[in-house]
C-alpha positions as CSV (number, residue, x, y, z in Angstrom):
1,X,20.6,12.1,-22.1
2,X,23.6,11.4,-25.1
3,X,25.1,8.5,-22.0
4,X,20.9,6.6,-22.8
5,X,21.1,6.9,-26.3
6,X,24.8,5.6,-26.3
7,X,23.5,3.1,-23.8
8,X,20.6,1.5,-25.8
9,X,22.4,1.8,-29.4
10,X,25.2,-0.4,-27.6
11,X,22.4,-2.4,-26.4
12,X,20.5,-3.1,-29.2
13,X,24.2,-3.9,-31.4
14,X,24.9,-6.3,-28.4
15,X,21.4,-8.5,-28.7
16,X,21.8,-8.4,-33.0
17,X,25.4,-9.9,-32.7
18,X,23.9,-13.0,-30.3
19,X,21.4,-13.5,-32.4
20,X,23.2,-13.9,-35.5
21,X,24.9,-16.9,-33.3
22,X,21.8,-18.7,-33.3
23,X,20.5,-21.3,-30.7
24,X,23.3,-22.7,-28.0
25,X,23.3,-26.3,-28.3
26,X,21.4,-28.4,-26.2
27,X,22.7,-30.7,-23.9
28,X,21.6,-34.1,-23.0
29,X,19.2,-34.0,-20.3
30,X,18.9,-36.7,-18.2
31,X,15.1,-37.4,-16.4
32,X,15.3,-37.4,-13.0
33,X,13.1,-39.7,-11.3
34,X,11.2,-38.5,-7.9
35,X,12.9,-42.2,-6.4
36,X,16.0,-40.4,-7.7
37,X,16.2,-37.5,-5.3
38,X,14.4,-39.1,-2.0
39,X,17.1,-40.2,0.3
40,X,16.7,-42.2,3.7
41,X,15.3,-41.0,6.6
42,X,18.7,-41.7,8.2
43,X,20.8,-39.6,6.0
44,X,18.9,-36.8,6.0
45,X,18.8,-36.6,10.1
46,X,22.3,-36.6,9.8
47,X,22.6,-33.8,7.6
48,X,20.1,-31.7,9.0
49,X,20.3,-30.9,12.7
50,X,17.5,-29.4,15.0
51,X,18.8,-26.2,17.2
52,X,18.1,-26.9,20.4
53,X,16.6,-24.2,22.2
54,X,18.6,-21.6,24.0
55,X,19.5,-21.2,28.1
56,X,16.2,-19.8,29.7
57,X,18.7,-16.7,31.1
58,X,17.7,-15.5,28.0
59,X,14.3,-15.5,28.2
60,X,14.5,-13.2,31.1
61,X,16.0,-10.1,29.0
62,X,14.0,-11.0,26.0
63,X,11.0,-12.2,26.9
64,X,8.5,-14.0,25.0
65,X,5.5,-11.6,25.0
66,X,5.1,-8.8,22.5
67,X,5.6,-4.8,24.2
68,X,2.2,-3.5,24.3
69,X,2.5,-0.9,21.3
70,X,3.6,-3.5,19.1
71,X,0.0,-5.6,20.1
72,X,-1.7,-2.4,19.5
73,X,0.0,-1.9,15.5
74,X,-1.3,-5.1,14.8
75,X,-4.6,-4.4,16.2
76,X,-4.6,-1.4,14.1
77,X,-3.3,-3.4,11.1
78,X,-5.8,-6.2,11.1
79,X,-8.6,-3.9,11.2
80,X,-7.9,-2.5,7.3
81,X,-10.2,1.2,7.9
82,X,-7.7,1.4,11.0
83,X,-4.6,0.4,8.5
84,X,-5.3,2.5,5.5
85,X,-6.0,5.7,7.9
86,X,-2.5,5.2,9.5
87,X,-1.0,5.6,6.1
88,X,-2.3,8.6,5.5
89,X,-2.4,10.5,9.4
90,X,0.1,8.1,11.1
91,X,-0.3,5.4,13.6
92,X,-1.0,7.6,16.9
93,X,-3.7,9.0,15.3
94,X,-5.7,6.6,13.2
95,X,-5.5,3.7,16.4
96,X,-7.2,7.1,18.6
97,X,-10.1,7.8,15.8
98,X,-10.9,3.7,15.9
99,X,-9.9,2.4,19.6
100,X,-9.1,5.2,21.2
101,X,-6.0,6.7,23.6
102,X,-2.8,4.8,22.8
């Protein structure tokens, strides 16, 4: 409790001392114009690069379609009675009480 105390009195002398400063000086700004930051089509292909996709060997240990438990969380997700039950009992049991064995 004494290390908070000490904490915001060292604080509160901290913000008093920068605001005696007063205001940081301003710099020049300089407007940027929207023609400013577009850059050719060209230049920007060559800094950005697409992945290509990976070797389809794989796609045969990780494949593309969801495990069946995971497609039934999101069923019980998207139905929100489903959702807020599953906060409160668990998954197992609120996707049983709306769509029933798992």
């Amino acid at each position: 409790m004494k290390t908070l105390i000490v904490l915001t009195l060292l604080g509160m002398a901290a913000a008093a001392v920068l605001s005696q400063q007063g205001p940081a000086p301003q710099q020049s700004r300089k407007v940027i114009d929207a023609e400013d930051v577009k850059i050719p089509r060209s230049s920007a292909h060559a800094l950005i690069k697409r992945h290509k996709r990976a070797y389809d060997y794989y796609e045969r240990f990780y494949p593309r379609i969801k495990p069946p438990m995971e497609v039934k969380k999101e069923q019980c997700e998207n139905y929100w009675p489903c959702d807020q039950l599953s906060e409160w009992v668990g998954f197992h049991q609120a996707y049983q009480t709306y769509f029933g064995r798992v």
